[in-house]
C-alpha positions as CSV (number, residue, x, y, z in Angstrom):
1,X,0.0,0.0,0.0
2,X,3.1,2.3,0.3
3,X,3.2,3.0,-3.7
4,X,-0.4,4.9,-3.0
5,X,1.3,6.9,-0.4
6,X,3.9,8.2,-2.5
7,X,4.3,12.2,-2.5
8,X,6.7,13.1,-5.2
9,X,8.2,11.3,-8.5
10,X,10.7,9.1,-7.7
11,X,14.1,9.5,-9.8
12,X,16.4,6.7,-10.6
13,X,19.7,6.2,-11.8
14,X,18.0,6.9,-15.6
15,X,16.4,9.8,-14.6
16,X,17.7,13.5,-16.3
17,X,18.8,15.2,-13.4
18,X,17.3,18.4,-14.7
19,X,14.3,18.7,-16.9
20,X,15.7,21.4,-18.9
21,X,18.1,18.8,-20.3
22,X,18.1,18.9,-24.0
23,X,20.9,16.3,-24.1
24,X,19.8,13.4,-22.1
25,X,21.3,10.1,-21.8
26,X,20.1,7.6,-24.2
27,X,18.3,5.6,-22.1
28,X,16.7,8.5,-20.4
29,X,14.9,9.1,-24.0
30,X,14.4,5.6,-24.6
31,X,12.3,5.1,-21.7
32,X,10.3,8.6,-22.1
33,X,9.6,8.0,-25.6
34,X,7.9,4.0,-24.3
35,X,6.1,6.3,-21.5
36,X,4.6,8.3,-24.5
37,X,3.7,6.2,-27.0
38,X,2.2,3.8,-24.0
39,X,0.3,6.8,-22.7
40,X,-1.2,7.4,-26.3
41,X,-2.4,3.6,-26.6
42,X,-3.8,3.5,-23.3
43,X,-6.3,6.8,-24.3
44,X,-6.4,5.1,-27.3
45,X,-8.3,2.2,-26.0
46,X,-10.0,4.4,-23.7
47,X,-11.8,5.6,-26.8
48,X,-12.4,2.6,-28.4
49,X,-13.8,1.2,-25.6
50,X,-16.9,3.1,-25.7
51,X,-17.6,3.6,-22.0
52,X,-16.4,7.6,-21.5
53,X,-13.3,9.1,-22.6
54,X,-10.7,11.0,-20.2
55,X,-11.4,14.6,-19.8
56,X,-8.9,16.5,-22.6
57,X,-10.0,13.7,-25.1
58,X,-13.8,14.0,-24.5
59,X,-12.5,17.7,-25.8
60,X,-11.0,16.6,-28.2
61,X,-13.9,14.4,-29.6
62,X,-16.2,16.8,-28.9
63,X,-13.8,19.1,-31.4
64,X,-13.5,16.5,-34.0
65,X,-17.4,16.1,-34.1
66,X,-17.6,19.8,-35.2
67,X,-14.3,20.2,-37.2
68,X,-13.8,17.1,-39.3
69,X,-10.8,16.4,-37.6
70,X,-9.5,13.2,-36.2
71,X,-8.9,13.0,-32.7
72,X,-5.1,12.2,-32.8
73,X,-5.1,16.0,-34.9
74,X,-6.8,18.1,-32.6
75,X,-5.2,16.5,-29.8
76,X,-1.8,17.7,-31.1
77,X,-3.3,21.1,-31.5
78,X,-5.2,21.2,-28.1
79,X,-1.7,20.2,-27.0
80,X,-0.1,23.4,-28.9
81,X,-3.0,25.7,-27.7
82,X,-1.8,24.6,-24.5
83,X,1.7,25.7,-24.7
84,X,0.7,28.8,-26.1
85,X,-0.7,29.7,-22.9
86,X,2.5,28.5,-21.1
87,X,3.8,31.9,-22.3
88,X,1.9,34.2,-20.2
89,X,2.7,31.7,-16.8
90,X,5.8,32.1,-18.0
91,X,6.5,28.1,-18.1
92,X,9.4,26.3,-19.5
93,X,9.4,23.7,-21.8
94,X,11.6,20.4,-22.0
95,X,12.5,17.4,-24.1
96,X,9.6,15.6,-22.7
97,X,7.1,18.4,-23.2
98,X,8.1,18.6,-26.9
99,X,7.5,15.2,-27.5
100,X,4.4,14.3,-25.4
101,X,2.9,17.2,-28.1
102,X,4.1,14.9,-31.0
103,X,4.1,11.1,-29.5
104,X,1.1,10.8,-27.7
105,X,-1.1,12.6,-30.4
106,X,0.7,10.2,-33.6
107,X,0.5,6.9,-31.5
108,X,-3.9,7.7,-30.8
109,X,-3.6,9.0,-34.9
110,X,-2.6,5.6,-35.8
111,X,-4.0,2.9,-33.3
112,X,-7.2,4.1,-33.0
113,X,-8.3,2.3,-36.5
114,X,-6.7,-0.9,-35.4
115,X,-8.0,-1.5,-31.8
116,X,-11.7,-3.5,-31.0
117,X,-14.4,-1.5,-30.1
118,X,-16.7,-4.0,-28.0
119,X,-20.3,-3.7,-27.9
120,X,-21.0,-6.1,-24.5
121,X,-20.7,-3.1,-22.0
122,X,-18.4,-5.4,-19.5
123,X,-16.3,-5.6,-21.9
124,X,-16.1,-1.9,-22.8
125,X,-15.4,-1.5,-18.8
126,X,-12.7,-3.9,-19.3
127,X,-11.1,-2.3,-21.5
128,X,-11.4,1.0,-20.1
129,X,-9.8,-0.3,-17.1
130,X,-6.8,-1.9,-18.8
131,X,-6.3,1.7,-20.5
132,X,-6.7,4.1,-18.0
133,X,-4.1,1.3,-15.7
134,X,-1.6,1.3,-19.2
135,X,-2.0,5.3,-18.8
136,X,-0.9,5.8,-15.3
137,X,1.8,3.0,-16.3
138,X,3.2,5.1,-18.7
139,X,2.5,8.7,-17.2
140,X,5.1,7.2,-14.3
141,X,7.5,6.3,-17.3
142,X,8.0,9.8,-18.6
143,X,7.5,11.8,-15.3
144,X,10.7,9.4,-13.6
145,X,12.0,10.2,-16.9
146,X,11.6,13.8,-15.2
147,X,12.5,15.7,-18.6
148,X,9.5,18.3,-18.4
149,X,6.0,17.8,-17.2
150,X,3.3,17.6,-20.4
151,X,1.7,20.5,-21.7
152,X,-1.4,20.0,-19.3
153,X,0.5,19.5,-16.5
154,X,2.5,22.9,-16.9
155,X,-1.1,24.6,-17.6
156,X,-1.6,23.3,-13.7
157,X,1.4,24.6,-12.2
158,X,1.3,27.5,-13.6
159,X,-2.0,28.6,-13.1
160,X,-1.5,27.9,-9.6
161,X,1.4,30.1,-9.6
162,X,-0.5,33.0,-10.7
163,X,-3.9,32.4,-8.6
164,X,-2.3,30.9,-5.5
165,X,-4.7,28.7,-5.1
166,X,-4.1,25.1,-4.1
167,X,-3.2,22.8,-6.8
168,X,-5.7,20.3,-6.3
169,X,-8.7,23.0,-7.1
170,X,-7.0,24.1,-10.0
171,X,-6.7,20.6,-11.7
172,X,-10.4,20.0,-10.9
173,X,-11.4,23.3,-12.2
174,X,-9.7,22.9,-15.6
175,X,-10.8,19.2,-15.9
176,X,-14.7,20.4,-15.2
177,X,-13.9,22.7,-17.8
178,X,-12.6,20.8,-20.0
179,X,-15.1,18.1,-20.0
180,X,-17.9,20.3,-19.7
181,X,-17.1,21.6,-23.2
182,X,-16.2,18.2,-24.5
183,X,-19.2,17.2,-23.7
184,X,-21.4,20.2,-24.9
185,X,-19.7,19.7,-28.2
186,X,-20.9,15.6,-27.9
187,X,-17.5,14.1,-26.6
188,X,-18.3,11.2,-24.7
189,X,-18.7,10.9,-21.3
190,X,-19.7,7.8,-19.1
191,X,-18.0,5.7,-16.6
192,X,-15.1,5.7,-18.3
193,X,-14.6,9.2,-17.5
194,X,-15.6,8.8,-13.7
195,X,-12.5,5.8,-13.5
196,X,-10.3,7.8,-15.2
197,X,-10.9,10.7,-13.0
198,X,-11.2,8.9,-9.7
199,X,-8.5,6.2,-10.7
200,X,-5.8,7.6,-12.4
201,X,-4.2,9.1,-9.8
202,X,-3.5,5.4,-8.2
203,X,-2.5,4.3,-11.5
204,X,0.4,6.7,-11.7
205,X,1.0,5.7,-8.0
């Protein structure tokens, strides 16, 4: 029961010691890069599984109903839009930000067509399950990897930063938001999106 108790990322011996490290070991890219594409398939088969997407990507479904675009697109420019508004919280980028923009959003681009959409609603829980578990599997990959937090993650921080208030109202407030519009637009939202919001933090755990 310890891992649920942990209070900070752990670094290992193939962690960057900085996260503004644009030349990393190797291994250190290696194993961020896995994270990311890993992350991608689980929110992949999130979607696929019918039951209620995560928050950003009930956005971004909700987009692509409305736009035309696939999901894998708009998440890379969600993911942009994002950044953009580092600039004003005045957030710094690393490696690992830069790539979570590209990785995650061309892994869901190309799996998506290729993964089993069940109709039997136990198995649609099953499978949101095993992604949203393969998500916090992979989140813990890149953030050991501890070469820059994701674009949504720096959107937290620094918005904290700026209002002062504590972190854990601000990630609620921009997920409510987020899903909110997701859903307006006709993202889905279900169960799925209750685990995902209730379970991923264990996950990562």
């Amino acid at each position: 029961m310890k891992l649920f108790a942990i209070k900070s990322v752990p670094l290992t011996k193939w962690s960057s010691d900085k996260p503004l490290n644009f030349k990393p070991r190797m291994l250190t890219v290696f194993i961020l890069c896995l994270g990311l594409a890993l992350f991608g398939l689980g929110e992949s088969l999130i979607i696929t599984a019918g039951a209620g997407n995560s928050p950003w990507t009930v956005l971004s479904q909700g987009l692509s109903n409305i736009s035309g675009f696939s999901i894998g697109v708009l998440t890379f420019i969600i993911s942009l839009i994002v950044l953009i508004l580092w600039i004003p919280l005045k957030q710094s980028p690393g490696l690992g930000t830069l790539l979570n923009v590209v990785i995650i959003a061309a892994v869901i681009e190309w799996s998506l067509p290729y993964l089993p959409s069940p109709e039997n609603f136990e198995f649609q829980l099953l499978q949101s399950v095993f992604g949203i578990l393969l998500v916090g599997f992979a989140s813990g990959l890149y953030l050991i990897a501890n070469l820059g937090p994701g674009p949504r993650d720096g959107l937290m921080t620094g918005l904290q930063k700026v209002t002062g208030r504590p972190i854990a109202w601000v990630r609620t407030f921009i997920e409510i938001a987020v899903v909110s519009t997701g859903w307006i637009l006709g993202g889905t939202v279900g169960l799925g999106t209750l685990l995902f919001a209730f379970g991923i933090g264990s996950a990562i755990s």
